[in-house]
C-alpha positions as MATLAB code, in Angstrom:
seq = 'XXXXXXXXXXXXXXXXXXXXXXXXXXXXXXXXXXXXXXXXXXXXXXXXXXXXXXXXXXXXXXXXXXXXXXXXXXXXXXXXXXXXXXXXXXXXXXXXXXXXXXXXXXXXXXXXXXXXX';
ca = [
     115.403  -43.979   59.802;
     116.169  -46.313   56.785;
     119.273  -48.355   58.068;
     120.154  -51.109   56.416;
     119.232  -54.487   58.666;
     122.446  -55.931   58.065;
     124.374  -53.278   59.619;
     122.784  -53.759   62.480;
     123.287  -57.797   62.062;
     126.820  -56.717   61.560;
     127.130  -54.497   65.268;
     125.064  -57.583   66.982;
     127.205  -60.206   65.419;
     130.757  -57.981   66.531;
     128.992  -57.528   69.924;
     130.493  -60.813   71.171;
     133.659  -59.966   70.611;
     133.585  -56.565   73.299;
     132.875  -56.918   77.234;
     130.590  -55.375   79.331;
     132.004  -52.509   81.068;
     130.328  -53.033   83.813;
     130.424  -57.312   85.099;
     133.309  -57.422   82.304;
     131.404  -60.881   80.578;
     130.679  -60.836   76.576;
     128.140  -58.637   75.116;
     126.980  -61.762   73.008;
     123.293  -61.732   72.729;
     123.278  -58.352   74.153;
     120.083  -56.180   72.838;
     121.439  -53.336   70.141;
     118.943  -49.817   69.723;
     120.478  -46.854   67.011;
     119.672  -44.188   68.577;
     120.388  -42.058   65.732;
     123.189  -42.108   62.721;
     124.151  -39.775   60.651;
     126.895  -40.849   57.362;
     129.198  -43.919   59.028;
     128.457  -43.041   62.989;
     126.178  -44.391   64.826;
     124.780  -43.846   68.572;
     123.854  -47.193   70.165;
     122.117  -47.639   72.992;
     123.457  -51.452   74.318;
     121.996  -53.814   76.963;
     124.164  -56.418   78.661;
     122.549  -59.702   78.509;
     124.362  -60.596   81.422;
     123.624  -57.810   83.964;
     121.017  -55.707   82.215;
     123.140  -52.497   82.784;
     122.234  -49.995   79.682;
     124.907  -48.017   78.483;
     125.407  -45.527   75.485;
     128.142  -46.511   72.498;
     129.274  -44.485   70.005;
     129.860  -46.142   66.834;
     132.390  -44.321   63.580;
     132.654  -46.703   60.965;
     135.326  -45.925   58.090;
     134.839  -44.328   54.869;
     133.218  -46.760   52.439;
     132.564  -49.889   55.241;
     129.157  -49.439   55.528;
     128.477  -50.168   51.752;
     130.816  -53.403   52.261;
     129.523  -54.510   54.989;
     125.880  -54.067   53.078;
     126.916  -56.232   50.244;
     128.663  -58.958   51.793;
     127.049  -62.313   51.156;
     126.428  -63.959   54.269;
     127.672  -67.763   53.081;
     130.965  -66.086   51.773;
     131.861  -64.980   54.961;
     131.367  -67.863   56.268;
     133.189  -69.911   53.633;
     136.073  -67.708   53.934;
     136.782  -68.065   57.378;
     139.317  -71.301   58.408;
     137.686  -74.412   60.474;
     139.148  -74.249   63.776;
     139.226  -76.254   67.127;
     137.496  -74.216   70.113;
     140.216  -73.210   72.352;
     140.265  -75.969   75.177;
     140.594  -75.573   78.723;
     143.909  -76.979   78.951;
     144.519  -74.396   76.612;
     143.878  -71.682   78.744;
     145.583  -72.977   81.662;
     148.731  -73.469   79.880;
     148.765  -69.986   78.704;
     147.552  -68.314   82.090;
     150.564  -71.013   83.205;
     152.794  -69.239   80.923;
     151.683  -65.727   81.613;
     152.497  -66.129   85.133;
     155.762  -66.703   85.287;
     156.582  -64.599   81.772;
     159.198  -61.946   82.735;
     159.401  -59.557   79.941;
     157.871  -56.732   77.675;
     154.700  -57.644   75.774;
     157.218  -57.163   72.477;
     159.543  -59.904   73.824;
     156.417  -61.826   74.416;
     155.024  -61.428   70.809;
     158.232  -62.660   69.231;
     158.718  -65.620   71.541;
     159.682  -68.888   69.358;
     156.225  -71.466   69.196;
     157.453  -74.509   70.739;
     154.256  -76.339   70.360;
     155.495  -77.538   66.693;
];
């Protein structure tokens, strides 16, 4: 087929970031086929790690990304992006916390004043 390895790096890496449809957990470390491509779209075939279920994904990547994405340098990415904390626990519980008792439009929500400063 000829595809580049990195573009598939590039799906497996992004994989983490989408949940199964299925037990709804992270598709991190899920197993990535191409099925076929043809230009920028690609049909997947993608196994949850989790639960196993298989499931079909089609893939249309914009005009021109696919070439990026090919000559990316792996270090600059990761130079680029900022060193942050992991998101604690406490975190999360503050912001479910929040959620709860939030009465409002997800607009109103957006533009709320951060009083954590």
């Amino acid at each position: 087929m000829g595809l580049p390895m990195s573009i598939i790096e590039f799906i497996r890496d992004r994989a983490r970031f989408y949940n199964c449809p299925v037990c709804g957990r992270s598709l991190k470390g899920c197993d990535i086929q191409v099925l076929s491509h043809e230009e920028e779209r690609f049909h997947l075939q993608v196994t949850c790690a989790q639960c196993q279920v298989t499931f079909m994904v089609v893939l249309a990547i914009a005009g021109g990304a696919v070439e990026e994405i090919e000559n990316v340098d792996a270090a600059e990415v990761v130079d680029s992006a900022p060193a942050r904390e992991p998101i604690s626990v406490d975190e999360i519980l503050d912001l479910h916390l929040y959620l709860k008792n939030f009465q409002g439009t997800l607009r109103e929500l957006i533009h709320q004043p951060d009083h954590s400063r």
